[in-house]
C-alpha positions as CSV (number, residue, x, y, z in Angstrom):
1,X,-45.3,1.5,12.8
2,X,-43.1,-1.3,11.5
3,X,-39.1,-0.5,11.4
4,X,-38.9,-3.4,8.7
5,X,-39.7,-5.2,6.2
6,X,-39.9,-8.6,5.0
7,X,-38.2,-10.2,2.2
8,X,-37.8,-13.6,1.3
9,X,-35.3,-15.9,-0.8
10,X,-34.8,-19.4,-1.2
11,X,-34.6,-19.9,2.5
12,X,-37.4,-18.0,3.2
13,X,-38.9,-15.0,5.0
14,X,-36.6,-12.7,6.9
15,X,-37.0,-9.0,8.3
16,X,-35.2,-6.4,6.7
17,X,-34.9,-2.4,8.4
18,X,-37.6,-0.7,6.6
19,X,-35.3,2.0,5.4
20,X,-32.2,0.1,4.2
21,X,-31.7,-0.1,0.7
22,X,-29.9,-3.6,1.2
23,X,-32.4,-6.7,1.5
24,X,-32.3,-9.8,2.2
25,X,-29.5,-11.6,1.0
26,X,-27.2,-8.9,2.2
27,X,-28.6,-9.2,5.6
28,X,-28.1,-12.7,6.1
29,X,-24.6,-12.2,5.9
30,X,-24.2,-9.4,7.9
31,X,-26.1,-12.4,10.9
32,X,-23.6,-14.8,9.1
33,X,-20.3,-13.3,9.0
34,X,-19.7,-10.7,11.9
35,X,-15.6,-11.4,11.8
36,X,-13.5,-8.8,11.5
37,X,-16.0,-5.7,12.0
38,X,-14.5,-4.2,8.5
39,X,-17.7,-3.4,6.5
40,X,-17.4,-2.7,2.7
41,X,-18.7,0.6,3.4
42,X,-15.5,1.2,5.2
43,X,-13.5,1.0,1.7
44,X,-14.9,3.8,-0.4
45,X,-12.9,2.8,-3.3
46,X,-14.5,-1.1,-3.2
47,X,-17.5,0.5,-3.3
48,X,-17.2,3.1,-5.7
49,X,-15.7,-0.1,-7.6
50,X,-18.6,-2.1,-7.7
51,X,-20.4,0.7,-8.9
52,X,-18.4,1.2,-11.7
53,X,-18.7,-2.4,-12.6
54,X,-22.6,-2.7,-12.4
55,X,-22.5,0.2,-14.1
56,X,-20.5,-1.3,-17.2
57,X,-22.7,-4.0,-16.9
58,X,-25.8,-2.3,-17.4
59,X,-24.7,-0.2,-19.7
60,X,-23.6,-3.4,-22.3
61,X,-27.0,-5.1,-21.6
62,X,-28.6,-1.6,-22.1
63,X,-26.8,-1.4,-25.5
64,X,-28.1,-4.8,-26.4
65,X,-30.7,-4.6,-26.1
66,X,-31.9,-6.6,-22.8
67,X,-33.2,-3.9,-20.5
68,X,-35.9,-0.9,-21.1
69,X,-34.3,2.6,-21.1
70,X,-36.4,3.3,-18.4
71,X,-35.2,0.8,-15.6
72,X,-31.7,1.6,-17.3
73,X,-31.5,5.4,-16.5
74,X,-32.6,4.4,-13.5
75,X,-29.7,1.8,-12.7
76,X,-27.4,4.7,-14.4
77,X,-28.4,7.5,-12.0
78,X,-27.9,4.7,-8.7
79,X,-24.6,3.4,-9.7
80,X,-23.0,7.2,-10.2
81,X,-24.7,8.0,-7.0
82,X,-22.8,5.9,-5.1
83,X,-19.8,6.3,-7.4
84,X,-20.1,10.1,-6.2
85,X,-20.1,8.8,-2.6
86,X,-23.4,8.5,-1.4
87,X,-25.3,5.1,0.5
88,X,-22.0,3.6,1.4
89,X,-23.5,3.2,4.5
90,X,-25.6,0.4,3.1
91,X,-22.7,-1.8,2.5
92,X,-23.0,-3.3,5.4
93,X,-21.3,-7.0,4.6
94,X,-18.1,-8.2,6.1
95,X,-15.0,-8.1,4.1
96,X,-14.1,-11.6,5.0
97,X,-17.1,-14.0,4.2
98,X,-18.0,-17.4,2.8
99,X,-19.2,-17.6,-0.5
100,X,-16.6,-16.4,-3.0
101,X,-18.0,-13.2,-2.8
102,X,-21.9,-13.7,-3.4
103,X,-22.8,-11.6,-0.3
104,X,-20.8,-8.5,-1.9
105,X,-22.1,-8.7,-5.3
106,X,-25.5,-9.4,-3.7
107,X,-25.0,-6.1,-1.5
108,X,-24.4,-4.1,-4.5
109,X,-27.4,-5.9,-6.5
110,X,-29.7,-4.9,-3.8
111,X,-29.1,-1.5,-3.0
112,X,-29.2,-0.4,-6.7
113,X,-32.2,-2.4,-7.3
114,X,-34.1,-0.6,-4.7
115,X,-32.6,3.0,-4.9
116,X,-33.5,2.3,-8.8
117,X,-36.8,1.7,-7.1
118,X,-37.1,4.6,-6.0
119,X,-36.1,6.7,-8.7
120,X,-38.9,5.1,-10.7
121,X,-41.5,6.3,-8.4
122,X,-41.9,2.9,-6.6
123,X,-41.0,1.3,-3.0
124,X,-37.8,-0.3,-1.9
125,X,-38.8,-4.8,-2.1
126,X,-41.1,-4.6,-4.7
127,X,-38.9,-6.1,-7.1
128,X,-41.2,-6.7,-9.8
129,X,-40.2,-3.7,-11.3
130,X,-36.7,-4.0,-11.0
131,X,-35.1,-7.6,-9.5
132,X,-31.6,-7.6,-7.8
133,X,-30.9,-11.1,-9.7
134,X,-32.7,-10.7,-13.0
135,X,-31.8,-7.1,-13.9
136,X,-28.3,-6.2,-12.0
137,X,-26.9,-9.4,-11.9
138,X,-28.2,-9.2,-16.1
139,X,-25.2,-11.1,-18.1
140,X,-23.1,-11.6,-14.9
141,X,-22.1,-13.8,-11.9
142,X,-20.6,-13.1,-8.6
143,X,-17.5,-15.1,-10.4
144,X,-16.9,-12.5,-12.7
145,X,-18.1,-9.2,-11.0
146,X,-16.6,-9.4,-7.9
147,X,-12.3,-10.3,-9.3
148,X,-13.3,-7.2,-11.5
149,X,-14.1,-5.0,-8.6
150,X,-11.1,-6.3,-6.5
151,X,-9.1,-5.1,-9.7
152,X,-10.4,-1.7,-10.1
153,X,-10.8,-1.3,-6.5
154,X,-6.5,-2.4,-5.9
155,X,-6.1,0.1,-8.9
156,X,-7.8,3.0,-7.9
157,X,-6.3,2.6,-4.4
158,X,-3.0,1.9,-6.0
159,X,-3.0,5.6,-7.7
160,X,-3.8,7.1,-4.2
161,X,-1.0,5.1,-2.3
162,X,1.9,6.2,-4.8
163,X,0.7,9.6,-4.6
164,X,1.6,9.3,-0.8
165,X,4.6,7.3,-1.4
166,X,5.9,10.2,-3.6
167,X,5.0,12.7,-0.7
168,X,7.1,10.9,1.8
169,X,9.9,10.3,-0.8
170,X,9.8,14.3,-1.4
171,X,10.2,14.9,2.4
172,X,13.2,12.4,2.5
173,X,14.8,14.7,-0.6
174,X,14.1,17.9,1.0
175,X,16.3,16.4,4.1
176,X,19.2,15.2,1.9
177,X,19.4,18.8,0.4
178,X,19.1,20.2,4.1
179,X,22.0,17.8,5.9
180,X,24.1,18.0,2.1
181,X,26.9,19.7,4.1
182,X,26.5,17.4,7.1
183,X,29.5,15.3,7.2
184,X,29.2,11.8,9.4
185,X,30.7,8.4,9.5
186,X,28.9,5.8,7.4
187,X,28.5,2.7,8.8
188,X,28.5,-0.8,7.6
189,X,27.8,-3.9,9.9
190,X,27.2,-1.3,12.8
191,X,31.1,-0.5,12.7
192,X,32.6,3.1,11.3
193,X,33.1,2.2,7.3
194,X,33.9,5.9,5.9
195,X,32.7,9.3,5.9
196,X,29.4,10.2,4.4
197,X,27.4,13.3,4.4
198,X,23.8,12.7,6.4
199,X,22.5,14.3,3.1
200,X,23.6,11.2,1.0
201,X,21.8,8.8,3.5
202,X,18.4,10.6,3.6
203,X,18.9,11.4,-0.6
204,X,19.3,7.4,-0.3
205,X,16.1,6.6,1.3
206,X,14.2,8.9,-1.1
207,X,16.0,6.9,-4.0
208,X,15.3,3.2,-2.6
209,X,11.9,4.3,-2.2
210,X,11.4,6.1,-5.6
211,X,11.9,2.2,-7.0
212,X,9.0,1.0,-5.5
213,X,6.6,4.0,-7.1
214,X,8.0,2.4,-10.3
215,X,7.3,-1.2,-9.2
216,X,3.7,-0.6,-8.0
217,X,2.4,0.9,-11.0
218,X,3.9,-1.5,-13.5
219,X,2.2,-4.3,-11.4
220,X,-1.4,-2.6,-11.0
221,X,-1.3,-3.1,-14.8
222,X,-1.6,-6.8,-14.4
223,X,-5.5,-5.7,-12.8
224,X,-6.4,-4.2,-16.4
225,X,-6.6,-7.6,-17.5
226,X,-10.9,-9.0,-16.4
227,X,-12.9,-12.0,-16.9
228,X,-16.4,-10.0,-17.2
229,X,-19.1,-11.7,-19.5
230,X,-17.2,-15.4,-18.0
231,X,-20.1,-15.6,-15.7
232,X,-20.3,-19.3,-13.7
233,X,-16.8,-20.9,-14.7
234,X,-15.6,-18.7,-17.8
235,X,-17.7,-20.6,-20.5
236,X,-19.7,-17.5,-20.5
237,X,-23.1,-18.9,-19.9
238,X,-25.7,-16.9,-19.9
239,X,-23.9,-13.8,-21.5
240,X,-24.9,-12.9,-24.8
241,X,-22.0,-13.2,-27.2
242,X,-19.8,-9.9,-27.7
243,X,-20.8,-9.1,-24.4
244,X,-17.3,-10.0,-22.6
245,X,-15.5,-7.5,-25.2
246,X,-18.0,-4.6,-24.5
247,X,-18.0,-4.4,-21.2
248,X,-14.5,-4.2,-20.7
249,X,-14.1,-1.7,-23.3
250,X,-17.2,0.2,-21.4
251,X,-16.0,-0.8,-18.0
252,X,-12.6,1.4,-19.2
253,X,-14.7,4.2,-20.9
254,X,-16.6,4.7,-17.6
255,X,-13.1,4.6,-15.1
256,X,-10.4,5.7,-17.7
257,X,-8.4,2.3,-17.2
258,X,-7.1,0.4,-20.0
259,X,-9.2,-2.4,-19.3
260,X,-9.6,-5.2,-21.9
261,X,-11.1,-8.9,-21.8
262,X,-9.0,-12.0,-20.9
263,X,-8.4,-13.4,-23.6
264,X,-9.2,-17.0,-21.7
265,X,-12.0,-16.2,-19.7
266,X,-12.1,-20.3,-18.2
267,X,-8.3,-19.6,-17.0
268,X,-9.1,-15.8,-15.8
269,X,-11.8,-16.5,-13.9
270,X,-9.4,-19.0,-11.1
271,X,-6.7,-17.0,-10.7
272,X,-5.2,-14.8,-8.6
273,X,-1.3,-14.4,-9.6
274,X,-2.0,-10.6,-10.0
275,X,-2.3,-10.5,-6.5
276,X,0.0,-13.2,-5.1
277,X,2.7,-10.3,-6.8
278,X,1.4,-7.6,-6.2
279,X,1.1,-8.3,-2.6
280,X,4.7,-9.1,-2.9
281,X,5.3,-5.8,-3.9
282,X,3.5,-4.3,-0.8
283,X,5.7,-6.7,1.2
284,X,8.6,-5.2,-0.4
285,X,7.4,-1.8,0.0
286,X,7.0,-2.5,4.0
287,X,10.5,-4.2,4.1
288,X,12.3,-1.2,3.2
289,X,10.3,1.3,4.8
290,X,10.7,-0.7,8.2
291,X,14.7,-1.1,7.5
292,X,14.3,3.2,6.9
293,X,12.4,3.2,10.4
294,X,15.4,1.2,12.4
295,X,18.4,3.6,10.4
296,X,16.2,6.3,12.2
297,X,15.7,5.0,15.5
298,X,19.9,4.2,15.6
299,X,20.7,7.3,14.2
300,X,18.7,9.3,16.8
301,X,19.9,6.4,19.7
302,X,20.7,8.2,23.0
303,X,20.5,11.1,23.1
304,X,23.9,10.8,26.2
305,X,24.7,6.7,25.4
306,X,23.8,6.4,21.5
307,X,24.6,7.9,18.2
308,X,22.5,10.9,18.7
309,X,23.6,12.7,15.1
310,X,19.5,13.5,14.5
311,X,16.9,14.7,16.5
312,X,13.3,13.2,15.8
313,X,10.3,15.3,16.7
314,X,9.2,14.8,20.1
315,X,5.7,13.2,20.3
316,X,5.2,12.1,23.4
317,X,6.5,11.3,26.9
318,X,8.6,8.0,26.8
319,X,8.0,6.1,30.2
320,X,5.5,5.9,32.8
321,X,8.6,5.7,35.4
322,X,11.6,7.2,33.8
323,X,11.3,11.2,33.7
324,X,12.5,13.2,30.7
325,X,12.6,9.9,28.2
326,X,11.3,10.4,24.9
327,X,11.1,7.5,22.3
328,X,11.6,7.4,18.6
329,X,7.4,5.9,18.6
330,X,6.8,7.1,15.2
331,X,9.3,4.9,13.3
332,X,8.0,2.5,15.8
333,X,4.5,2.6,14.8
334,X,5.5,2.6,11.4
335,X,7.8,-0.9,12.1
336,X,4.1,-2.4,13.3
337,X,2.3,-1.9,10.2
338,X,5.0,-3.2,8.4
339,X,5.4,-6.3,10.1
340,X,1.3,-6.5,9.5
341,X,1.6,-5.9,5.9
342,X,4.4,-8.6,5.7
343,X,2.0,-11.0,7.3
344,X,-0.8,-10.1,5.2
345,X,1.6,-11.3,2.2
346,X,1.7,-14.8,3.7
347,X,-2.0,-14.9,4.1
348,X,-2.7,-13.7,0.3
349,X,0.3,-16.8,-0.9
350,X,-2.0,-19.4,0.9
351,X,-5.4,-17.5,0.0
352,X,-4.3,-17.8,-3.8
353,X,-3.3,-21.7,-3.7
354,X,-6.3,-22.6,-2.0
355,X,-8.0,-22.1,-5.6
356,X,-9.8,-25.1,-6.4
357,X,-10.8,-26.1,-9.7
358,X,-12.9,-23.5,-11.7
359,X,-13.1,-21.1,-8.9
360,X,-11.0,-19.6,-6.1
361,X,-13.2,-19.3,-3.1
362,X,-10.9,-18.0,-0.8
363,X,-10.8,-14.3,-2.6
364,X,-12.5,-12.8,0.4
365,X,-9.6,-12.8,2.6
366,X,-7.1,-11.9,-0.4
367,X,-9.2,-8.8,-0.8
368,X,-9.3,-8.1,2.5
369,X,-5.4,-8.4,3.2
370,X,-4.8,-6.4,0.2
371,X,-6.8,-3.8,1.1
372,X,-6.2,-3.5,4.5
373,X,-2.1,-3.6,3.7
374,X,-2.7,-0.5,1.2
375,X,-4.6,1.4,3.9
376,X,-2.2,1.0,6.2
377,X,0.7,1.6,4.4
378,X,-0.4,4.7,3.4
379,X,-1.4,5.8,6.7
380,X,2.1,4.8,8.2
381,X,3.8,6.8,5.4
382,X,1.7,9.9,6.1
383,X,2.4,9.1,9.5
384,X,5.9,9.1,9.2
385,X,6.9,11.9,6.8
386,X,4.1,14.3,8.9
387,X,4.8,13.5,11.9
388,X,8.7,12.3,11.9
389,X,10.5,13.2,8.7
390,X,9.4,17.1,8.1
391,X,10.9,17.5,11.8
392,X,14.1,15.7,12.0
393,X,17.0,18.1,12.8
394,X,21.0,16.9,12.2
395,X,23.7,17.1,15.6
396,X,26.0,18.6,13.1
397,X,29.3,18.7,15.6
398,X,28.2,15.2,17.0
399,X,28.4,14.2,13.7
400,X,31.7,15.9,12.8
401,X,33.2,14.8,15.7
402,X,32.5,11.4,14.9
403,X,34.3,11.7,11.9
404,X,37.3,12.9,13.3
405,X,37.7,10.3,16.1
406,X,36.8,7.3,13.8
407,X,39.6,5.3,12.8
408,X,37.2,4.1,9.6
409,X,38.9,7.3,7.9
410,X,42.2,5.1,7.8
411,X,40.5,4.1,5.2
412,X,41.1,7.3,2.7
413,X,45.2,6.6,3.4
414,X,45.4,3.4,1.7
415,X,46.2,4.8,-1.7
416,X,48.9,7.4,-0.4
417,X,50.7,4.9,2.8
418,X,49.1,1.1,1.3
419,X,47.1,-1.3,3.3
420,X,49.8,-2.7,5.8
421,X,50.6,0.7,7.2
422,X,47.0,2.0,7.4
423,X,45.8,-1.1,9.4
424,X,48.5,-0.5,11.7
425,X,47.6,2.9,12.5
426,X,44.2,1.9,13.1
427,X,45.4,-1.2,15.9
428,X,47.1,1.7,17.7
429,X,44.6,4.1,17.3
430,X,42.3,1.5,19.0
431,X,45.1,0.0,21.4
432,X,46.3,4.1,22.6
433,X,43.0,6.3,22.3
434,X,44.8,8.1,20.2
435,X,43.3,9.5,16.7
436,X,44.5,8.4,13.6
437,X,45.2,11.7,12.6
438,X,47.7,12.3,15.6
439,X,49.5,9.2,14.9
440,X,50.4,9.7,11.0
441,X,51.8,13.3,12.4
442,X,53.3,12.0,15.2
443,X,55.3,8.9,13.3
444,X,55.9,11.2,10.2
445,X,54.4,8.8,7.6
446,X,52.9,12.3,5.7
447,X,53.1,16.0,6.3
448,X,49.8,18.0,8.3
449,X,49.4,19.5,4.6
450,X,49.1,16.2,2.7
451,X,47.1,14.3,5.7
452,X,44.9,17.9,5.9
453,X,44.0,17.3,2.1
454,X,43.6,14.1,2.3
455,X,41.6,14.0,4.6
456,X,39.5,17.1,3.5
457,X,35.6,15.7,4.0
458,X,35.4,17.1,0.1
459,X,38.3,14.1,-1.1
460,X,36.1,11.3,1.0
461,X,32.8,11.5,-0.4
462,X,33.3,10.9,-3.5
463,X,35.6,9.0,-6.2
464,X,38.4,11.6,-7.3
465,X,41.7,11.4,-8.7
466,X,44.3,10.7,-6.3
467,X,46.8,13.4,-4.7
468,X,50.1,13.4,-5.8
């Protein structure tokens, strides 16, 4: 027996698998664009997107009238399939391709032509009962359907990777609460500063990070805004009239996203600003997550030779020729994918000037590094705050001792001896080995019960009043 079938298009004849629900435009471009390997079957939430799109789609034509109830219900009942997760594996089409797109939209057009097919009682290819072009692409172009699935698709994602941003900022608070009693010397410029508690700088991370939940969600909202019903250019050839308005209101029905029409659907259809910032936000995201990784990695430096005042979990064995090394390879890993996600940033900036007139062709590869970033991301946090943050444990008297030695608590004398005597306490402390606290006793400048409150950990990590 045959394994395919053949299907033809403007080029001609070409063999499709006899059981895939794709046909053949969709195979053409899986011959055409084998690049990256990253199928849109690989992205349930693209997929599920598109869905959600033609579903809008046929749901406006179905209201006005241009397709039969029954090839409707039967578009219905595919879309929701695959919005409940089945046939993604017949999305076979690479997320980087020529074409603006056409090979996705076509994708989606073919498989819930012929699983509409089916459900009719009829065979996958024979389209005169149900055409990929004439009845899924109804009232719609690859310009307008495939920016709208890139929306939804960056929203719905966008909801799942602040959910996991939130976890990981949780773990952080849970740490500051754990180390709140954990005095240590803060740092600035990689030289003592003045005493801290290790539960302010993790209670710090959680709060830098809690920003950029804020920050991505305001964003997303700039995705609500779609040119469906622009068709071609944004003219809105071949659309009925009203049917621009409808579908976004259905299109937010169906996903419960306040979706509405651009109000310039010639201006919507080009660009791509939504994403030039939002990526920018990802890049920000990944900038302060890696500068949280290298705190970590100095923090837990050593353990004989470095700062050694936290432990990370150990995850594996360090060198293939040192015994008994152990690296920090979590925040490590996690520095990677941010350096990734910072690159993807540069390749969505060029990606969204290459638009060229009416259309921007290049939103293949803005998709992609979009994406990609926000999958990444999410599995670096994860990552991190499973495998990493839960774990870490404080050196509490490494810490304390720290303290105690550091000249940077010279600092909390200035008020009570003034600047010129402080700072030459600290050039002997440095020039004899000797602490700071030693020297103010031994020279007499205050009394042990003064220098003990004022230097009580309590009176330094925080603004006060000042002792009399």
């Amino acid at each position: 027996m045959k394994n395919y079938r053949i299907e033809s298009d403007l080029l001609g004849e070409l063999k499709v698998p006899i059981d895939a629900y794709y046909g053949v435009q969709t195979q053409r471009a899986v011959d055409n664009f084998y690049i990256t390997g990253n199928k849109m079957g690989d992205y349930p939430e693209f997929v599920k997107a598109i869905a959600f799109v033609k579903l809008a789609a046929t749901k406006t034509n179905h209201e006005m009238g241009l397709l039969e109830d029954k090839m409707a219900e039967a578009i219905y009942q595919a879309c929701q399939e695959i919005i409940d997760g089945k046939f993604h594996d017949q999305f076979p089409v690479d997320m980087i391709q020529g074409g603006a797109g056409t090979s996705v939209n076509m994708n989606a057009n073919e498989v819930l032509a012929n699983r509409a097919l089916e459900i009719m009682g009829f065979e996958k290819g024979d389209y005169q009962h149900c055409y990929p072009n004439d009845h899924l692409n109804l009232s719609q172009s690859t310009n307008d359907v495939y920016p709208t699935t890139v929306r939804l698709t960056i929203i719905m994602m966008n909801h799942i990777l602040v959910d996991h941003l939130a976890d990981l900022n949780d773990a952080f608070r849970k740490k500051g609460k754990e180390f709140s009693d954990v005095i240590k010397m803060g740092r600035t410029q990689l030289q003592d500063a003045v005493p801290m508690t290790l539960g302010q700088e993790f209670e710090a991370f959680a709060a830098t990070l809690d920003e950029e939940i804020i920050l991505l969600n305001n964003i997303s909202n700039l995705f609500l805004e779609i040119n469906m019903g622009g068709t071609a250019i944004g003219t809105g050839i071949n659309a009925p009239q009203g049917y621009p308005k409808l579908c976004a209101e259905t299109l937010a029905k169906l996903t419960g996203e306040a979706f509405i029409s651009a109000p310039n659907l010639v201006e919507a259809t080009p660009d791509t600003g939504s994403y030039v910032i939002y990526s920018s936000a990802l890049k920000r995201l990944a900038v302060k997550l890696s500068k949280i990784c290298n705190d970590l990695r100095l923090l837990s430096s050593g353990p004989r030779a470095g700062l050694n005042e936290i432990n990370l979990p150990k995850m594996q064995p360090g060198s293939s020729i040192m015994p008994g090394k152990v690296n920090p390879v979590i925040p490590e890993v996690v520095n990677q994918v941010c350096y990734r996600v910072i690159g993807n940033d540069l390749t969505v900036t060029f990606a969204a000037e290459a638009g060229q007139l009416q259309l921007n062709v290049m939103e293949p590869v803005l998709c992609a590094s979009i994406v990609e970033s926000m999958n990444y991301l999410q599995r670096a946090m994860d990552t991190l705050r499973s495998k990493c943050i839960e774990g870490i444990t404080a050196n509490r008297e490494v810490c304390r001792n720290l303290v105690m030695n550091s000249i940077g608590i010279v600092t909390a004398l200035n008020p009570y001896i003034g600047y010129k005597a402080s700072t030459k306490i600290a050039q002997e402390a440095m020039e004899t080995g000797k602490t700071v606290y030693d020297l103010v006793l031994e020279q007499n400048i205050l009394t042990k019960e003064k220098l003990d409150e004022i230097l009580d950990p309590k009176n330094m990590l925080s603004s006060h009043d000042l002792i009399n």
